[in-house]
C-alpha positions as CSV (number, residue, x, y, z in Angstrom):
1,X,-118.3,76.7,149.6
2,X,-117.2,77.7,152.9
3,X,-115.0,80.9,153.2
4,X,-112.6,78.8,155.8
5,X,-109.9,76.9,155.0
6,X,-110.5,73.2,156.0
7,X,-107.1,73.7,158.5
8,X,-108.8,75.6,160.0
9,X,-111.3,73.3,162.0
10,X,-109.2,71.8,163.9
11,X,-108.0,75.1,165.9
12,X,-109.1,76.0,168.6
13,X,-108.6,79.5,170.4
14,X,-106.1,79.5,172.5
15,X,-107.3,78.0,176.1
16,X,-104.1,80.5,178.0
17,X,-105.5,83.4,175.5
18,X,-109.0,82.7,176.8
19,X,-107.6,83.0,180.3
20,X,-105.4,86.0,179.7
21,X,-109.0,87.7,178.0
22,X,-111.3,86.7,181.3
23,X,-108.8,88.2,183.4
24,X,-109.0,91.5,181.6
25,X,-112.5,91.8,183.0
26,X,-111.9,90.7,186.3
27,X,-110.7,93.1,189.4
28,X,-107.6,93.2,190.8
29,X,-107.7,88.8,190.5
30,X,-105.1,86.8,191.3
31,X,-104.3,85.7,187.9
32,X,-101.3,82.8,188.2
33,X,-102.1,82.2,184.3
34,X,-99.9,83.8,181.9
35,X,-96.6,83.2,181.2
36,X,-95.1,86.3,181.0
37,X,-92.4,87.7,183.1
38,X,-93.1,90.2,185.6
39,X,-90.2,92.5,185.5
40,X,-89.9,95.1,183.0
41,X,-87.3,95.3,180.2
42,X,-84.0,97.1,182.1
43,X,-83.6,100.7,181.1
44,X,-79.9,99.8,179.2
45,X,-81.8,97.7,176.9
46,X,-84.9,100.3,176.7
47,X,-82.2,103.1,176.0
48,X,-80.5,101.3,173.2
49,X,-83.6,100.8,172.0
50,X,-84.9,104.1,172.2
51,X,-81.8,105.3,170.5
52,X,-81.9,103.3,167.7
53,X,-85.4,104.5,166.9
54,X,-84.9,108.1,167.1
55,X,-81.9,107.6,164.9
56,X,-84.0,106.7,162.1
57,X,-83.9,103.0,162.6
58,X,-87.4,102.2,161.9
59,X,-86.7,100.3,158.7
60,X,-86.3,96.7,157.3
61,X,-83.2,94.9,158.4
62,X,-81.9,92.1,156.3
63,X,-84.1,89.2,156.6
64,X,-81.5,86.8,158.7
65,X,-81.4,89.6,160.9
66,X,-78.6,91.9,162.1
67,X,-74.7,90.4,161.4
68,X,-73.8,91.9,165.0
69,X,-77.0,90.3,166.5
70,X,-76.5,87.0,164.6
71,X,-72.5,86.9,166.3
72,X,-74.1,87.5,169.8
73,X,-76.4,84.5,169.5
74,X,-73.6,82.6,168.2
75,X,-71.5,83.6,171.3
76,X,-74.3,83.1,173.8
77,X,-75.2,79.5,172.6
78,X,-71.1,78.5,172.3
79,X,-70.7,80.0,176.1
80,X,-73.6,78.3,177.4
81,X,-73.2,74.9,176.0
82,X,-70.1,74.4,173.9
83,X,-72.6,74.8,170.3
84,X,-71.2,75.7,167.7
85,X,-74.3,75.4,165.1
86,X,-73.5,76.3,161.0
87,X,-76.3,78.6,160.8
88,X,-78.7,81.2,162.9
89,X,-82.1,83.3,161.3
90,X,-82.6,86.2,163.7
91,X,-87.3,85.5,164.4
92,X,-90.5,87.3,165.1
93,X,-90.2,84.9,168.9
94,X,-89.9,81.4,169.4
95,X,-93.2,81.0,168.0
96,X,-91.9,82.4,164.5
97,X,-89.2,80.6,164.3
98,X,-91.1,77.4,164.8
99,X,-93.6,78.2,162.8
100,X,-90.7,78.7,160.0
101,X,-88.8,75.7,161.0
102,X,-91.9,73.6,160.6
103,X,-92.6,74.8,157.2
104,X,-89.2,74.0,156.0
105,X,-88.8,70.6,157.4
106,X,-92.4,69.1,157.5
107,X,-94.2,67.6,154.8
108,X,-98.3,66.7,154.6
109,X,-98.1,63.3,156.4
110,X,-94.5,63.5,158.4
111,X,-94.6,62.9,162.3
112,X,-93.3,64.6,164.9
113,X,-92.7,63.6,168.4
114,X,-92.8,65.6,171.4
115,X,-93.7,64.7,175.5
116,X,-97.1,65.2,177.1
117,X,-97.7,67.5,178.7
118,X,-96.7,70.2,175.7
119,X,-96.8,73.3,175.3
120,X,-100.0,74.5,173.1
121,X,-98.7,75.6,169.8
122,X,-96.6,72.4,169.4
123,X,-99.9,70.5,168.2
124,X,-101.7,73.1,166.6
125,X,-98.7,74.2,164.2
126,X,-98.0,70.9,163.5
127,X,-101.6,70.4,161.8
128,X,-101.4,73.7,160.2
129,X,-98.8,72.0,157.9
130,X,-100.3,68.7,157.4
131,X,-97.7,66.8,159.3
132,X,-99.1,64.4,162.6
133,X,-98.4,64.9,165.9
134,X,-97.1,62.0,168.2
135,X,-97.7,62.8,171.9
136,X,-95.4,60.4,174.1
137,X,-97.1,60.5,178.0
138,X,-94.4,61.2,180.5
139,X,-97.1,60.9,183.3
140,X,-96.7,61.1,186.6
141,X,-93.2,62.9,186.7
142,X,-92.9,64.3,183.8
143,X,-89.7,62.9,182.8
144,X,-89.1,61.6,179.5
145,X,-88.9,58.0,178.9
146,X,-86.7,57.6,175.7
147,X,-88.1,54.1,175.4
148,X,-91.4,55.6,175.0
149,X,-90.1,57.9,172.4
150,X,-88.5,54.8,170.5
151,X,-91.7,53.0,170.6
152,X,-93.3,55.6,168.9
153,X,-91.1,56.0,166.2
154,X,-92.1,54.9,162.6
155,X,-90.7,55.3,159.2
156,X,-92.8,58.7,158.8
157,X,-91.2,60.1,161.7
158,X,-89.4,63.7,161.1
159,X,-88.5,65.3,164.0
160,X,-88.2,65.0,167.8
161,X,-89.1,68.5,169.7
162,X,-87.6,68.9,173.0
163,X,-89.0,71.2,175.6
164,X,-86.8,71.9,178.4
165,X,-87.3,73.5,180.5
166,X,-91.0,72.7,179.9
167,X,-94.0,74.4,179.9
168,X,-96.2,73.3,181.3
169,X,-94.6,71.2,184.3
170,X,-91.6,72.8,184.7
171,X,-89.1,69.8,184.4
172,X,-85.9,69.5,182.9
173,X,-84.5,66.3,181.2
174,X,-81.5,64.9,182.4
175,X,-77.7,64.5,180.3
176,X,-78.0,60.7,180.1
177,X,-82.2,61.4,178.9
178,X,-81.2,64.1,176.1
179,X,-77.9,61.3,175.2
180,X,-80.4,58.5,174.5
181,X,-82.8,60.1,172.8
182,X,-79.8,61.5,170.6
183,X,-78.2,58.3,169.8
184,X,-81.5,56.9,168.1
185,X,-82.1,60.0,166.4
186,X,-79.0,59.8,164.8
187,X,-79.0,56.4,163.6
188,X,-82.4,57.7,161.9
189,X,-81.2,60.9,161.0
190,X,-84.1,62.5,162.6
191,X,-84.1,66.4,163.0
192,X,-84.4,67.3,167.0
193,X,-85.8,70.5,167.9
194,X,-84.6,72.0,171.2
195,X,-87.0,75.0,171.9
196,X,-84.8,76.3,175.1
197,X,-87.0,79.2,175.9
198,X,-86.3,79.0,179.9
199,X,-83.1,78.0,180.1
200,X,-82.0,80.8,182.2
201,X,-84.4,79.6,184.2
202,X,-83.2,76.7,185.9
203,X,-83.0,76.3,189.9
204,X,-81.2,72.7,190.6
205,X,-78.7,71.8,188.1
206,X,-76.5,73.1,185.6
207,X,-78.3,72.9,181.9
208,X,-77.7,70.7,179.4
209,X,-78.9,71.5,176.3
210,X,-79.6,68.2,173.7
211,X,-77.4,70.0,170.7
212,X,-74.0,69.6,173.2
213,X,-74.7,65.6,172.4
214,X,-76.4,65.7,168.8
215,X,-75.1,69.2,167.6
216,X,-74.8,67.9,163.7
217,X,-78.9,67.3,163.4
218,X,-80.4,70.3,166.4
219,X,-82.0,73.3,166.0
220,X,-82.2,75.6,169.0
221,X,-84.9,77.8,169.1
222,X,-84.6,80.6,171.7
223,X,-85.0,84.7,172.3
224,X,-85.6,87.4,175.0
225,X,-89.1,87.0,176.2
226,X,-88.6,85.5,179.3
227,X,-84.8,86.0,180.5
228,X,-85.1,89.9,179.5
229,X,-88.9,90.6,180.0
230,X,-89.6,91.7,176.3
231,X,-92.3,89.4,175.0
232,X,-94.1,92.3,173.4
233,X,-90.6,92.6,171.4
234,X,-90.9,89.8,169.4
235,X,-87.0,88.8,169.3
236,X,-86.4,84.8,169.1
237,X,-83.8,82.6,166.6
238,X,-83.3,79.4,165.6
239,X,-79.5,78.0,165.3
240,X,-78.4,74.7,163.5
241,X,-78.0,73.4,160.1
242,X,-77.3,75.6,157.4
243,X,-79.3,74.0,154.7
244,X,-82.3,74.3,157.0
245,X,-81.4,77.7,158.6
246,X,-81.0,78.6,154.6
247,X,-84.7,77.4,153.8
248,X,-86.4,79.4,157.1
249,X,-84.7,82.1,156.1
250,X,-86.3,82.0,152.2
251,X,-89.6,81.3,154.5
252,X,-88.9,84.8,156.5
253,X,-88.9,87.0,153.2
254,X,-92.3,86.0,152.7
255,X,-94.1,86.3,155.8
256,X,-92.3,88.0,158.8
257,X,-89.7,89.5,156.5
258,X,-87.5,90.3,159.8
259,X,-87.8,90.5,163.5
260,X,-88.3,94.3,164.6
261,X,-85.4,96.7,164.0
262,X,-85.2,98.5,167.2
263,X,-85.2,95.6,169.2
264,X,-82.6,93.4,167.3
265,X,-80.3,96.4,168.3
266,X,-80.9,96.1,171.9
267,X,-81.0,92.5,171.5
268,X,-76.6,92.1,170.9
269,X,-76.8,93.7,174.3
270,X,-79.6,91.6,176.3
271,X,-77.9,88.1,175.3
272,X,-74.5,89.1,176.4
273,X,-76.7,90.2,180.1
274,X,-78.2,87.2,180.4
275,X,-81.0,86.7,183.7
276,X,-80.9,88.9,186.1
277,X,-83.8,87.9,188.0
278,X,-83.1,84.2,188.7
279,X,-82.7,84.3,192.4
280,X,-86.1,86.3,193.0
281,X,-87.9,83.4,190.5
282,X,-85.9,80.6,192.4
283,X,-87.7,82.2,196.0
284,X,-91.0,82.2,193.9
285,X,-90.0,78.1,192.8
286,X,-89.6,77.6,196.9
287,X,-92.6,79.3,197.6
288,X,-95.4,78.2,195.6
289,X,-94.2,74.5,195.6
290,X,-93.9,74.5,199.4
291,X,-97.3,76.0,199.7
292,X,-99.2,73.7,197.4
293,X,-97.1,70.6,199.0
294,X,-98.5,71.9,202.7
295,X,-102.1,72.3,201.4
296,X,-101.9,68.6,200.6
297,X,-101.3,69.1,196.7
298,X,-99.8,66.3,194.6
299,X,-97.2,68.4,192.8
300,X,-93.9,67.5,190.9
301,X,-91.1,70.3,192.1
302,X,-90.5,72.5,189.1
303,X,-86.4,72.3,187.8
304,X,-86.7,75.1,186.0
305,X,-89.0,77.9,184.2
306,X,-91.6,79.5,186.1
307,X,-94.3,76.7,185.9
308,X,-95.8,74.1,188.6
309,X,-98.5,71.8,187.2
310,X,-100.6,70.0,190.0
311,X,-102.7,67.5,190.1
312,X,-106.3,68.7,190.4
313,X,-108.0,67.4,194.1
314,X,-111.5,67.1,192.0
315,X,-113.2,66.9,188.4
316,X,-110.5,69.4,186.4
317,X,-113.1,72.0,184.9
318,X,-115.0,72.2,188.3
319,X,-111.9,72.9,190.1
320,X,-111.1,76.2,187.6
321,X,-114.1,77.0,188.2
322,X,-114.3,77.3,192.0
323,X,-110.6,79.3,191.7
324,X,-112.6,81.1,189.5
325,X,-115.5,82.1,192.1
326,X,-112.3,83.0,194.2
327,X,-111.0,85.6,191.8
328,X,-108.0,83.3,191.1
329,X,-107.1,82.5,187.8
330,X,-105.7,79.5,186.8
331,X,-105.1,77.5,183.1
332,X,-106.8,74.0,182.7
333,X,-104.5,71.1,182.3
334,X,-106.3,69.7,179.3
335,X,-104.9,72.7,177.3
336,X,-101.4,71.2,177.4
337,X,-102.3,67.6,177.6
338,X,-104.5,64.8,176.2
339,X,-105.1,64.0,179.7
340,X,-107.3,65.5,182.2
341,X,-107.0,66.5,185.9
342,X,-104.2,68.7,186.3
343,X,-103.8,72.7,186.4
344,X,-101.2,75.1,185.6
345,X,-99.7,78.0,187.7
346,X,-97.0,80.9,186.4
347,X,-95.5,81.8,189.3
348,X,-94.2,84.9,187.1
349,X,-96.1,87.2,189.6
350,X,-95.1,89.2,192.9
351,X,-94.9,87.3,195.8
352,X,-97.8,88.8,197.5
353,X,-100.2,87.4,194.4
354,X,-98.3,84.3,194.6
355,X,-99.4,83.8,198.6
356,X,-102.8,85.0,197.9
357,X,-103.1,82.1,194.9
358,X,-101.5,79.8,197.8
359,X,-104.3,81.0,200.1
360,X,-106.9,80.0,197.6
361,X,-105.6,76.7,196.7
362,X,-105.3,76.0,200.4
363,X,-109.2,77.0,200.8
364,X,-110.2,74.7,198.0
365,X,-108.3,72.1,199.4
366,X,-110.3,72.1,202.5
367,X,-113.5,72.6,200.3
368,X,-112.7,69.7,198.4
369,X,-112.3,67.1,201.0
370,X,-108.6,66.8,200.3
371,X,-109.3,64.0,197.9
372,X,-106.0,64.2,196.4
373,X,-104.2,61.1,195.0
């Protein structure tokens, strides 16, 4: 009898981890793979924090999180887009909460629909709890085709997750997109997901978030780890329903418990601050898409976040590879994709690295013949 859990076998590492590790051994590389801000938690938020933990607040907090951090998230999410959701569960990240959410909503079996490219933990969670992942192409521009997403609904299917802005590609979908995939959710009573992770990050175009046009049936999943620079902090939430907010939250007692208790106090602070980088990311946007576009790259313009996800010029693995030689790290596109033949940049780096990695990309270009199409 094998010690590992059948679920098990169809996981694979992470393919951005993998990256993150190689780059560990590297020197000084121009690694454009992780997607981790590069600005440092501001020293208001670090002193709150700090304060709280010499006070003695080093203990549990109740499991929905703080009452003064839940109202902030509740303010945040009415100011930015009108919300007004029944319910919010303070989570260890993003990735908790959707870990939580599809425990509570998905059973052994159920579908769930989101756009390829996707970001990697969509998949992988979903076949953790038995439930089948439905990947809808949006290739070549990454925009969402809510016919496609009607076509590929069936009687099993449970929830629609929406990632925008997305990781990988960077797009954002549209009023009139979100509004039509709404409407057929509704008359299905389908659950959409709206994981909103960089919406501070958006460069073109007011947001609009899908719960403004289906608030009764969205959860919003969002936290600090990119607009305030605190991945390492672990603070995200989810925001909708009550009777499914109510059911995470019964989840959260038995495996996160709560999010940690120093940072949930600095966190009422850090959502009322908002971005304070957007300007410097919107440069880094301008940048790396104008380099990429100049060295001949076929490249959608990012909207928002701070990814760009070109098309490779040659065979996907052996392009990674010759960045690789060139001490420039990238992420294959495969990782977020069923496809093949694309490659993932974070511009979440200086903008120094950023036109060395433009450098590289326009050396391989030359390398490669150009053969881009």
């Amino acid at each position: 009898m094998s010690l590992i859990a059948a679920r098990m076998q169809g996981i694979d590492a992470s393919g951005i981890r993998k990256v993150f590790d190689l780059g560990a051994q590297l020197k000084d590389p121009i690694n454009l793979s992780i997607g981790q801000p590069d600005f440092d938690v501001s020293d208001e938020l670090k002193d709150i924090a700090v304060t709280a933990i010499r006070a003695g607040y080093n203990k549990y907090t109740p499991t929905q999180g703080l009452p003064e951090l839940n109202a902030a998230i509740m303010e945040y999410l009415a100011r930015g887009s009108g919300f007004k959701p029944e319910a919010s569960l303070v989570c260890s990240g993003v990735s908790g909460a959707l870990f939580l959410l599809m425990l509570a909503v998905l059973d052994p079996g159920d579908e769930i629909i989101f756009p390829d490219p996707y970001f990697v933990m969509y998949k992988h969670l979903a076949h953790l709890v038995g439930a089948r992942a439905v990947m809808v192409d949006t290739y070549p521009d990454f925009q969402l085709d809510p016919g496609k997403i009607e076509a590929a609904l069936t009687p099993k299917t449970k929830m629609i997750l929406i990632n925008s802005p997305s990781n990988p590609t960077g797009v954002i979908y549209s009023r009139e997109v979100l509004t039509a995939v709404a409407d057929m959710a509704r008359r299905r009573n389908i659950l959409v997901v709206s994981d909103e992770i960089y919406r501070e990050f958006c460069y073109d175009e007011p947001y609009c978030s899908i719960a403004e046009v289906y608030p009764e049936n969205t959860v919003v999943l969002n936290g600090l780890s990119k607009t305030s620079g605190m991945p390492g902090w672990r603070i995200g939430f989810a925001a909708g329903p009550k009777q499914i907010i109510e059911e995470m939250t019964k989840l959260q007692q038995y495996t996160f418990v709560c999010a940690p208790s120093f940072a949930q106090k600095a966190a009422v602070r850090a959502f009322a601050l908002g971005n304070t980088h957007h300007a410097e990311y919107l440069a880094r946007r301008n940048l790396i898409y104008n380099g990429l576009r100049e060295a001949g790259y076929k490249v959608m313009r990012p909207g928002g976040a701070f990814y760009i996800f070109p098309k490779c010029p040659i065979e996907e693995d052996r392009f990674v590879e010759m960045a690789l030689a060139k001490n420039c790290l990238i992420v294959p596109g495969s990782v977020f994709s069923e496809r093949r033949g694309y490659f993932r940049i974070s511009f979440a780096v200086h903008e120094d690295i950023l036109r060395r990695g433009i450098e590289v990309f326009a050396d391989l270009a030359r390398e490669t013949g150009g053969q881009h199409g």
